[in-house]
DRENDO-1510 file (C-alpha; in Angstrom, 1 decimal, always signed):
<recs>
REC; n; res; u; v; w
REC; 1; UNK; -2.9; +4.5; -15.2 .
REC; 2; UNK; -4.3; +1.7; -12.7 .
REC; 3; UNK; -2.6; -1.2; -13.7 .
REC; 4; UNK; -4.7; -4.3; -14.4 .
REC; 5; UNK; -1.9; -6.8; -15.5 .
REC; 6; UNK; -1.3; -9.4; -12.9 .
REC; 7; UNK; +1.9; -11.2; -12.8 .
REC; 8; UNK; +1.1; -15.4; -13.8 .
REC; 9; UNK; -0.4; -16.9; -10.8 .
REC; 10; UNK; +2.0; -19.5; -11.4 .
REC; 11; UNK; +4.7; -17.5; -9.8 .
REC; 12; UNK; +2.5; -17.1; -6.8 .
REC; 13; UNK; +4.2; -19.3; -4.6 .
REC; 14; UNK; +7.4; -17.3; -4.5 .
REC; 15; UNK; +5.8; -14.7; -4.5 .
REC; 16; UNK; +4.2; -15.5; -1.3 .
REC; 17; UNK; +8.1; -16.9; -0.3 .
REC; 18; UNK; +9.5; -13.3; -1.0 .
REC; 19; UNK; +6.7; -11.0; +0.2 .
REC; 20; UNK; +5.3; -12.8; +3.6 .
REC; 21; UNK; +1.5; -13.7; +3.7 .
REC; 22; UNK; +0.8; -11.6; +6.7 .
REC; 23; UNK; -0.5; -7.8; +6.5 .
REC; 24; UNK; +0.5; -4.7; +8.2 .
REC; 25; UNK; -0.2; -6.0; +12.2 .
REC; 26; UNK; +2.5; -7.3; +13.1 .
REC; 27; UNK; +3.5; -8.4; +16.8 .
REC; 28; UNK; +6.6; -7.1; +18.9 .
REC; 29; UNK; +8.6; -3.9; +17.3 .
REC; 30; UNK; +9.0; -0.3; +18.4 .
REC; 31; UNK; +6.2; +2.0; +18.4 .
REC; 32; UNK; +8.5; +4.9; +17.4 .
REC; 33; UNK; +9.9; +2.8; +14.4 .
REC; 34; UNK; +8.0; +3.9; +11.1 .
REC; 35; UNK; +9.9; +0.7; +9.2 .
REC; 36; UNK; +7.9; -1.3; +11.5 .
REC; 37; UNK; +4.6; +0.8; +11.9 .
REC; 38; UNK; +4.1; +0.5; +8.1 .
REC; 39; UNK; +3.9; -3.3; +8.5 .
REC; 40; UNK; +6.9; -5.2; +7.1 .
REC; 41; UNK; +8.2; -6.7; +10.2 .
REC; 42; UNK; +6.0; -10.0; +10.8 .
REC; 43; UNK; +6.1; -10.4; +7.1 .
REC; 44; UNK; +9.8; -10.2; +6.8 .
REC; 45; UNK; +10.1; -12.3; +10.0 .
REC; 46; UNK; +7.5; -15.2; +9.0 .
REC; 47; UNK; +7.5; -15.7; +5.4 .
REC; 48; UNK; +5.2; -18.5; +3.8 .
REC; 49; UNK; +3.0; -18.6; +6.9 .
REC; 50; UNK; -0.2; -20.5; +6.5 .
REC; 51; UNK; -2.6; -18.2; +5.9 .
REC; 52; UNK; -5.7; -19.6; +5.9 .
REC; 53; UNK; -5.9; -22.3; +7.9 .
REC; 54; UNK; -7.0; -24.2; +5.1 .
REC; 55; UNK; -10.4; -23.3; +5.1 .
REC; 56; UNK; -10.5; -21.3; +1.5 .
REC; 57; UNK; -14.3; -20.7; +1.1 .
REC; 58; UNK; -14.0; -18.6; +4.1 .
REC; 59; UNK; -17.0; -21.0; +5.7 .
REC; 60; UNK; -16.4; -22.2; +9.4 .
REC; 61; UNK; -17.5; -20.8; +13.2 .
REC; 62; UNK; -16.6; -17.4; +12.6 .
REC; 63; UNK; -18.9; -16.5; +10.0 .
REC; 64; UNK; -20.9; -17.8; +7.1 .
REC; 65; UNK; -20.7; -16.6; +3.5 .
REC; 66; UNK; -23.7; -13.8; +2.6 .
REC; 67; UNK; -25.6; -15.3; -0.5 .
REC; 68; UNK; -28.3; -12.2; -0.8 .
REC; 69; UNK; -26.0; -9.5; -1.9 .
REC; 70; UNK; -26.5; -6.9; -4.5 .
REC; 71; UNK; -25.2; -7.0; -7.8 .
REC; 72; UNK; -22.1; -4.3; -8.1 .
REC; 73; UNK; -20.9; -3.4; -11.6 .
REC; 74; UNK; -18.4; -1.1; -11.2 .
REC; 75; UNK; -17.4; -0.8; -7.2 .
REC; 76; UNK; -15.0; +1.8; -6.2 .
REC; 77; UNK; -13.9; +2.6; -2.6 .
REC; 78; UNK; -13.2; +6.1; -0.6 .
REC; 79; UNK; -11.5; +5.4; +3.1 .
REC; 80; UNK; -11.6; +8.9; +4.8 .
REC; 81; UNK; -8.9; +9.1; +7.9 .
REC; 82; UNK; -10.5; +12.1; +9.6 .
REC; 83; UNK; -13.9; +10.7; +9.0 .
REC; 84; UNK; -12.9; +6.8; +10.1 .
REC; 85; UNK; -15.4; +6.4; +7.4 .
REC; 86; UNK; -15.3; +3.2; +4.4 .
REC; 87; UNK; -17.0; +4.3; +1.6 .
REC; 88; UNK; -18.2; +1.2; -0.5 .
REC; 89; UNK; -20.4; +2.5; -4.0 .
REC; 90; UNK; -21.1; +2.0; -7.1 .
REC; 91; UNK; -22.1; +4.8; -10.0 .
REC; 92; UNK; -23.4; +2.7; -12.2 .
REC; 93; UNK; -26.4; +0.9; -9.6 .
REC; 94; UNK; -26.4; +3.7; -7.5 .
REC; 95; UNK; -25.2; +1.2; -4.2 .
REC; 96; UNK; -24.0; +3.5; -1.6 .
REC; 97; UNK; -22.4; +1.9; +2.1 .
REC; 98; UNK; -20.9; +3.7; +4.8 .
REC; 99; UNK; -18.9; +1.8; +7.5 .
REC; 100; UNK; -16.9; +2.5; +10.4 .
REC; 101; UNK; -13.1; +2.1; +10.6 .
REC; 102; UNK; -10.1; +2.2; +12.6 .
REC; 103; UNK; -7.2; +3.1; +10.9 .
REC; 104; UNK; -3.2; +3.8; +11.2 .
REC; 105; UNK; -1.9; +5.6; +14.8 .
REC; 106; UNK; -1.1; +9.2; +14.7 .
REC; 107; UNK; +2.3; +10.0; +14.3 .
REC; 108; UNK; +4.6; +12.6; +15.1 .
REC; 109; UNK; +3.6; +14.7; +12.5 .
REC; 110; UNK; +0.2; +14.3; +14.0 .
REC; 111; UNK; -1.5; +12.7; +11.1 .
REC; 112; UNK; -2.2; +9.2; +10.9 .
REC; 113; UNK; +0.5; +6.4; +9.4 .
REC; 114; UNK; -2.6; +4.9; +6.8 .
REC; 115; UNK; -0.8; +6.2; +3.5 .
REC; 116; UNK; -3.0; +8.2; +1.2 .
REC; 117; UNK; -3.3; +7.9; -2.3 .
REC; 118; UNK; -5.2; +6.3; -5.4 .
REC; 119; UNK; -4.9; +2.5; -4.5 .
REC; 120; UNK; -6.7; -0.7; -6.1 .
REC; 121; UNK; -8.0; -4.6; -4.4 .
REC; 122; UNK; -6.0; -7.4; -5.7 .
REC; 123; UNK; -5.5; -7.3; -9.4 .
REC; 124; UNK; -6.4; -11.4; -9.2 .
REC; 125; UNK; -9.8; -12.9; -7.2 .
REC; 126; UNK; -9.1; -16.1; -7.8 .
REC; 127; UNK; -5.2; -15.2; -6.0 .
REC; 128; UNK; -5.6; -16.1; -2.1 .
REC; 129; UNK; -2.8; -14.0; -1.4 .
REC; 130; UNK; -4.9; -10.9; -2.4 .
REC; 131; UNK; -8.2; -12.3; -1.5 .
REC; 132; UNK; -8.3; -14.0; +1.8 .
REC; 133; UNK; -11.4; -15.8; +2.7 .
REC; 134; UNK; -10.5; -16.4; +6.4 .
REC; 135; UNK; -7.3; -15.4; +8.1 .
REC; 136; UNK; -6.5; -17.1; +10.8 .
REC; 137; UNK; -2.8; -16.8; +11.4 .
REC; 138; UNK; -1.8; -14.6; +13.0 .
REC; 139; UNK; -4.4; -15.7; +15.3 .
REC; 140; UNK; -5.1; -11.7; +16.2 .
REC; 141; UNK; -6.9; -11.7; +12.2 .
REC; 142; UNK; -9.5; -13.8; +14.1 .
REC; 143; UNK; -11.3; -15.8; +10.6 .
REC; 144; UNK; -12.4; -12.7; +9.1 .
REC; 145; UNK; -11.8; -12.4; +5.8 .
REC; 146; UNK; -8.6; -9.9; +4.6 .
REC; 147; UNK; -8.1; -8.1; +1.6 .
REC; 148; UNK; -4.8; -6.9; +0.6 .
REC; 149; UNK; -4.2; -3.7; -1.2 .
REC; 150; UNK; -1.7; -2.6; -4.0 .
REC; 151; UNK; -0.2; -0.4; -1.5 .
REC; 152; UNK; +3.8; -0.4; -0.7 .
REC; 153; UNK; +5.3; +0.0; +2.0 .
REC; 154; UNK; +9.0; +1.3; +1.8 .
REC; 155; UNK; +10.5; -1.9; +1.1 .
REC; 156; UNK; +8.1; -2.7; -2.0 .
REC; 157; UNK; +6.2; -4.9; -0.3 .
REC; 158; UNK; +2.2; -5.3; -0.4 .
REC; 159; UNK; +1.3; -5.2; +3.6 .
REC; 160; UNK; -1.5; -3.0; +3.9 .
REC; 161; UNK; -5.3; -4.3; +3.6 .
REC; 162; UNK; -8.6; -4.2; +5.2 .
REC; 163; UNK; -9.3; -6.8; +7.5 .
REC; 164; UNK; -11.0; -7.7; +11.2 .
REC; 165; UNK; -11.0; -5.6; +14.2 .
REC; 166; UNK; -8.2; -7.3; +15.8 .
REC; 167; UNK; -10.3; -6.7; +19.2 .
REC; 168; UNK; -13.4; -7.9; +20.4 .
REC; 169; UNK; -14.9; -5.0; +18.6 .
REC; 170; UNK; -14.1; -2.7; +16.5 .
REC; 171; UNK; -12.5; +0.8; +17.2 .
REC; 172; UNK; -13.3; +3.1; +15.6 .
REC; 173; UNK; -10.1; +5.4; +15.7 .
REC; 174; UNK; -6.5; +5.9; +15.1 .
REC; 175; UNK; -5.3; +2.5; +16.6 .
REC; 176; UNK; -3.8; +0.0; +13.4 .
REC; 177; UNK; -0.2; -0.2; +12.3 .
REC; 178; UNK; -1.7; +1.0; +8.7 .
REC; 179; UNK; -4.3; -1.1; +7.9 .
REC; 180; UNK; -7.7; -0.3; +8.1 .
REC; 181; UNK; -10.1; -2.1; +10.4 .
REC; 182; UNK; -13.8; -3.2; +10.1 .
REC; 183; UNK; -16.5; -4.6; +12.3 .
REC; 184; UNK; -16.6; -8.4; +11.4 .
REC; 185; UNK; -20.2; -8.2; +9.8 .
REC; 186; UNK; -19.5; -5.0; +7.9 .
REC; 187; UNK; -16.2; -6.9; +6.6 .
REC; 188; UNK; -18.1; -9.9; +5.0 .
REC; 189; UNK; -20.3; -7.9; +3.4 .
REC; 190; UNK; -17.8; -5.6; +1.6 .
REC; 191; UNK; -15.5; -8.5; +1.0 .
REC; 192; UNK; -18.3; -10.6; -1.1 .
REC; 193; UNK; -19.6; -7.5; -2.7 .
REC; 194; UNK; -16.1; -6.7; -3.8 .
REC; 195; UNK; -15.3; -10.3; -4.2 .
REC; 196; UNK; -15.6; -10.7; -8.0 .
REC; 197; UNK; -14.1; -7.8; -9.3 .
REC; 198; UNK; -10.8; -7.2; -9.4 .
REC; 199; UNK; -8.2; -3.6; -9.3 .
REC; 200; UNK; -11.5; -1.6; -7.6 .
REC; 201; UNK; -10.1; +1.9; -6.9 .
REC; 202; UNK; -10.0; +2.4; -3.4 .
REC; 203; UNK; -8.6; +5.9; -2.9 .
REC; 204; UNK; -7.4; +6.9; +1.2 .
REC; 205; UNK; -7.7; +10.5; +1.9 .
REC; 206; UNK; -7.1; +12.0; +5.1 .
REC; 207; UNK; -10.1; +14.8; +4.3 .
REC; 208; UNK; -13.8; +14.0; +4.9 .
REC; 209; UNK; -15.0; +12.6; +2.3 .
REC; 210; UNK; -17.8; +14.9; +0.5 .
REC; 211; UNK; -20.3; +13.8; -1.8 .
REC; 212; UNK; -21.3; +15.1; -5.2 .
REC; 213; UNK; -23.9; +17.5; -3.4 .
REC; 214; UNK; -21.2; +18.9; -1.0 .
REC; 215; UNK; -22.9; +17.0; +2.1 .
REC; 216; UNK; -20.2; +14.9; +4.2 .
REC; 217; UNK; -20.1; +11.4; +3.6 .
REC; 218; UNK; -20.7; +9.7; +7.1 .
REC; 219; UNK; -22.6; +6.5; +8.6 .
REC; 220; UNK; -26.4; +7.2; +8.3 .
REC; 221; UNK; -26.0; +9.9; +5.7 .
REC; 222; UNK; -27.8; +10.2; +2.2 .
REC; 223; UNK; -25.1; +10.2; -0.4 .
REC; 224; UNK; -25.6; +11.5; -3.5 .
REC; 225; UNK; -23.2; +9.8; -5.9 .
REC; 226; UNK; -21.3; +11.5; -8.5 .
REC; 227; UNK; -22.5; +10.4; -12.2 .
REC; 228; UNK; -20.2; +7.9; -14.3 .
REC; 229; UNK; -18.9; +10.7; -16.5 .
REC; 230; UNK; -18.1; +13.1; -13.9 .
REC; 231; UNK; -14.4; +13.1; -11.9 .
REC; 232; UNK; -14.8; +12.7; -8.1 .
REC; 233; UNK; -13.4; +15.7; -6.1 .
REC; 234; UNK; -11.0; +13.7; -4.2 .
REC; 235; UNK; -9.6; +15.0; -0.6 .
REC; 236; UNK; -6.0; +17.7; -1.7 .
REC; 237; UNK; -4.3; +15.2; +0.4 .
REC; 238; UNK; -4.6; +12.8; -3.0 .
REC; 239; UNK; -5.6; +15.2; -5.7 .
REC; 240; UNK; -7.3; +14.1; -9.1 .
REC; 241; UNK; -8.0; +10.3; -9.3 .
REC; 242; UNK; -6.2; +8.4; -11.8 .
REC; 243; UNK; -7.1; +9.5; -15.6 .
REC; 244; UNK; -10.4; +7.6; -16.3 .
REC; 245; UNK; -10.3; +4.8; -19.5 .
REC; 246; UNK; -13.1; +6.9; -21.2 .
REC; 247; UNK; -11.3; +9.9; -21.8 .
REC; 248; UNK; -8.1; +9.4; -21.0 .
REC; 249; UNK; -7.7; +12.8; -19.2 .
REC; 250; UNK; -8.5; +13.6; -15.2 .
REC; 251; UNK; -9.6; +16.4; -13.6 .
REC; 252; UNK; -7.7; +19.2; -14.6 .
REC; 253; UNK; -7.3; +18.0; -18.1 .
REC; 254; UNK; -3.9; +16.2; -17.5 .
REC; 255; UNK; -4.0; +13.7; -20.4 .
REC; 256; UNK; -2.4; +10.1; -20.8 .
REC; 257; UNK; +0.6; +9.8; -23.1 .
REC; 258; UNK; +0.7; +7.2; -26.1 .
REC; 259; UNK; +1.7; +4.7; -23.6 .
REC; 260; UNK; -0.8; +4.6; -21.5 .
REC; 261; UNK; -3.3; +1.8; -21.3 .
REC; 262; UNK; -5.0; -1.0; -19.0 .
REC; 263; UNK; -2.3; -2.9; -19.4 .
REC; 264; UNK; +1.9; -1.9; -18.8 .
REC; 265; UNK; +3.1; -1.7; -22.6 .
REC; 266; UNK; +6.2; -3.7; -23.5 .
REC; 267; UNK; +8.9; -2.1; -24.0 .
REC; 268; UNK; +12.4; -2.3; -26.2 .
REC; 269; UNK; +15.7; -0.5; -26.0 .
REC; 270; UNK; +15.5; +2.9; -27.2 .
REC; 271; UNK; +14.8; +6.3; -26.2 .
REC; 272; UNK; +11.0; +7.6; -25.1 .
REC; 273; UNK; +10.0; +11.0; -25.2 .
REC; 274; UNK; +6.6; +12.8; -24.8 .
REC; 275; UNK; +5.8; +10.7; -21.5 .
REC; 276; UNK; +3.3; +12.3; -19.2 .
REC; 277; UNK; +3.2; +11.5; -15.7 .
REC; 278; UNK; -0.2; +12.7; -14.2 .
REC; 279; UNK; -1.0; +13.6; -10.3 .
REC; 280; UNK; -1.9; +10.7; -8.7 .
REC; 281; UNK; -0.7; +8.6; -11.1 .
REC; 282; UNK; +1.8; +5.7; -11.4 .
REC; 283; UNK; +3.3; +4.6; -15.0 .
REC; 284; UNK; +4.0; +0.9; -15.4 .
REC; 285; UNK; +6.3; -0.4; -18.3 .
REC; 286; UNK; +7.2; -4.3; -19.5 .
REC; 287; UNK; +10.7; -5.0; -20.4 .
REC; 288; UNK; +11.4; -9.1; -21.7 .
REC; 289; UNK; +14.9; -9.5; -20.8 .
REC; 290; UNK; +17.1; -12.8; -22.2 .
REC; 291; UNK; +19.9; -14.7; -19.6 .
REC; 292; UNK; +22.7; -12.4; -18.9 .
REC; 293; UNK; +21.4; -8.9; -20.5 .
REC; 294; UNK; +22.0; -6.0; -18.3 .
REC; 295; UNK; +18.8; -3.7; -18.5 .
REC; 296; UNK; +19.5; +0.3; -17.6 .
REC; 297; UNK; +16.6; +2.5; -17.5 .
REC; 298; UNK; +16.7; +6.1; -17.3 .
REC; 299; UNK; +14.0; +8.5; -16.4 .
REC; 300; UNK; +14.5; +12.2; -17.1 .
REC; 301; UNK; +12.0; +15.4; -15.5 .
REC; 302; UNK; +12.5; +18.9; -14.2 .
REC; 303; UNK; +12.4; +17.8; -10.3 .
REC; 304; UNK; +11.8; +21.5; -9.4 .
REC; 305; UNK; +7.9; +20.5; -11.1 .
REC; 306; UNK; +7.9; +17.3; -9.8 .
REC; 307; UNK; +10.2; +14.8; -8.1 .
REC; 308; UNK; +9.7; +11.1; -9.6 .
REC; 309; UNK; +11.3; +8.2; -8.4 .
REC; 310; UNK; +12.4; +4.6; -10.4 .
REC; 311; UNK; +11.1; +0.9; -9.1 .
REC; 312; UNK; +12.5; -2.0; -10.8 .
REC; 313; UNK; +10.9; -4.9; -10.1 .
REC; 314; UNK; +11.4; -8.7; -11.1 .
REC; 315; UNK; +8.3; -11.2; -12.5 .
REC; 316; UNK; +8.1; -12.3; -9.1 .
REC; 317; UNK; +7.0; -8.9; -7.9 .
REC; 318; UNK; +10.5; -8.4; -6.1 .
REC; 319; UNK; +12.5; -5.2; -6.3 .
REC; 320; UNK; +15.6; -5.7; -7.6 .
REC; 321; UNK; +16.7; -2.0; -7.8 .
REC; 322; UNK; +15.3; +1.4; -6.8 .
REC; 323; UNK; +16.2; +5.0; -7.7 .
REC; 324; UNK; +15.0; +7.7; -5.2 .
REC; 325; UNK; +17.2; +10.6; -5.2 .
REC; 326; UNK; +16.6; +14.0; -5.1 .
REC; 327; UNK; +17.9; +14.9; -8.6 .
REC; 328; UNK; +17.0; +15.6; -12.1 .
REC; 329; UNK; +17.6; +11.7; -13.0 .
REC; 330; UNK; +16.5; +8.4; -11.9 .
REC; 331; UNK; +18.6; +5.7; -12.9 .
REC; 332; UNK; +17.9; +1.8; -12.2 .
REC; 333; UNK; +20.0; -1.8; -13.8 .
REC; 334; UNK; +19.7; -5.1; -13.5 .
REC; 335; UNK; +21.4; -8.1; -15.2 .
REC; 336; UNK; +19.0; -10.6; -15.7 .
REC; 337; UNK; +20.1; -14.0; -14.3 .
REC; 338; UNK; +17.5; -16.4; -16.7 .
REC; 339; UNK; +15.0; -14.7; -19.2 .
REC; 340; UNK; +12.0; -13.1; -17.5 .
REC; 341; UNK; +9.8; -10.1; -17.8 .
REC; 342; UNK; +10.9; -7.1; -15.4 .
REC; 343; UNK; +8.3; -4.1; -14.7 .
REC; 344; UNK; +9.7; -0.9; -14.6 .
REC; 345; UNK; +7.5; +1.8; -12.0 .
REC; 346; UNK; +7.7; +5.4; -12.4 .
REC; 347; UNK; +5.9; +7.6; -10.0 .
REC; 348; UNK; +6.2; +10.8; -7.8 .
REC; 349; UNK; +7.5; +11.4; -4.6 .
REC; 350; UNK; +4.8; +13.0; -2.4 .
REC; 351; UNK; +1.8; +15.2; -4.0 .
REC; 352; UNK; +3.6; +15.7; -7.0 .
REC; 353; UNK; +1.8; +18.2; -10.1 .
REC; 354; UNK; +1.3; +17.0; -13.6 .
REC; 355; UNK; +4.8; +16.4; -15.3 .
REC; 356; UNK; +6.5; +15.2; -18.6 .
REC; 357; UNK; +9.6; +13.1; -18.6 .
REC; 358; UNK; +11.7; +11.2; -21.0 .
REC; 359; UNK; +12.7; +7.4; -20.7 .
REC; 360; UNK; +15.9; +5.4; -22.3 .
REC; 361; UNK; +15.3; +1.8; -22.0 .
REC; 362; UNK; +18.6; -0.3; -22.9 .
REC; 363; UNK; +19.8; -3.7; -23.0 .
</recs>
């Protein structure tokens, strides 16, 4: 399920306070470090940095904001590593844009540090922390725009995006510290035409990318787009995408439980069976707590099928506890110090298949 709730911008501020404005180039740190390599660092070290410089329409010397763009409807996003390729369409107006990119360094394992997986743009446009018109601070983000991505680094936080090219000019290669990098120009044009719609898919796979005719997907190229009803053939490193709202079932059939839905259901104490976890998926939950309950949530699967891990996070977007072992059970608590509205994340640990799991929510 893509989640489409957004937390009340009124929290954004400490938002901002607890998760750093800054993305995932960071200055200073140890190459070798992965902690630091997935971007947390200058976000832990600076938090509530400026980030804009105070010039929010994203107008000044840099650039000026494009006013003869095409209409998008439905704009979804496929970043190939091996290709350096960002792949900006749209199904339903046939829009098709290829762009270079330099992504994440290669790592010991010899693949690049850019996780993979089914990812979304900001859930909020109007939320400058998602949608940054011109980033100038860090001063290496150079006034081009930046825009953030759900994905998490280790520590829960949201430092990945796609932004400037750091350098003069853009390389294409394996050069970031996760992000993805784009030629100014190409940058300005994606972020307007992406601008006004919120949680686009943007999927990273380390494969090629290849399009519905089987060609490879690369600048120049004719693309022939897959139709809206059809399921994209994602790269293995990612699998199926997540189950589409139409159908409620993805590529091999894996279908959403009574749960499921564009927005995390609320949920109360009591025990959950029947819950369906599909590949590529994450499963988001509500829980309204009251001052001084202590919510425990407990998540049940065979981990020989799949192994799921627990994120617990606060209506500020901070994670107040995390389950991650290696078990049969994922456990996490909290006692809530005021009343709020805690998310609970369940989601798998690497390329995990379709699974079923149970859920005990109590407070």
């Amino acid at each position: 399920m893509r989640i489409s709730w957004r937390w009340s911008i009124s929290v954004m501020a400490a938002v901002v306070l607890v998760l750093g404005v800054n993305g995932c180039e960071g200055a200073g740190g140890d190459a070798g470090d992965e902690e630091y390599w997935e971007g947390a660092e200058y976000d832990e070290l600076y938090p509530g940095a400026p980030v804009n410089g105070g010039k929010e329409d994203g107008l000044g010397a840099v650039y000026d904001a494009p006013s003869d763009l095409p209409l998008l409807v439905n704009p979804e996003i496929i970043i190939s590593l091996n290709q350096l390729t960002v792949h900006l369409f749209d199904r339903q107006t046939g829009f098709s844009e290829v762009y270079p990119t330099g992504v994440g360094v290669i790592n010991s394992d010899g693949v690049s540090i850019t996780p993979t997986g089914h990812f979304a743009s900001g859930p909020d446009t109007s939320d400058g922390w998602w949608y940054i018109s011109r980033r100038v601070t860090p001063t290496y983000f150079g006034g081009w725009p930046f825009l953030r991505l759900t994905i998490q680094n280790t520590q829960g936080y949201n430092t990945y995006g796609i932004h400037g090219p750091i350098t003069s000019e853009l390389v294409r290669g394996y050069v970031s510290h996760g992000c993805m990098r784009m030629a100014g120009p190409d940058l300005v044009r994606l972020f307007y035409l992406m601008r006004y719609h919120p949680d686009t898919p943007v999927t990273i796979q380390r494969e090629t990318e290849l399009d519905a005719a089987g060609n490879v997907v690369d600048l120049g190229t004719a693309v022939t787009l897959w139709s809206e009803n059809e399921d994209i053939a994602y790269g293995v490193s990612v699998g199926d995408g997540p189950p589409r709202d139409d159908t409620g079932t993805d590529l091999d059939g894996c279908a959403d439980d009574p749960y499921e839905g564009d927005d995390p259901t609320v949920m109360a104490s009591g025990n959950y069976v029947g819950l369906v976890l599909c590949r590529g998926d994450r499963d988001s939950y509500l829980v309204n707590l009251s001052a001084g309950d202590t919510l425990t949530v407990t998540v049940n699967f065979t981990h020989s099928v799949a192994d799921l891990d627990v994120l617990l996070t606060d209506a500020d977007e901070v994670v107040v506890d995390r389950s991650t072992s290696t078990s049969d059970q994922e456990t996490v608590m909290v006692t809530a110090p005021s009343d709020g509205t805690y998310m609970v994340q369940v989601f798998p640990y690497g390329d995990a298949e379709d699974t079923g799991y149970t859920m005990t929510v109590a407070y």
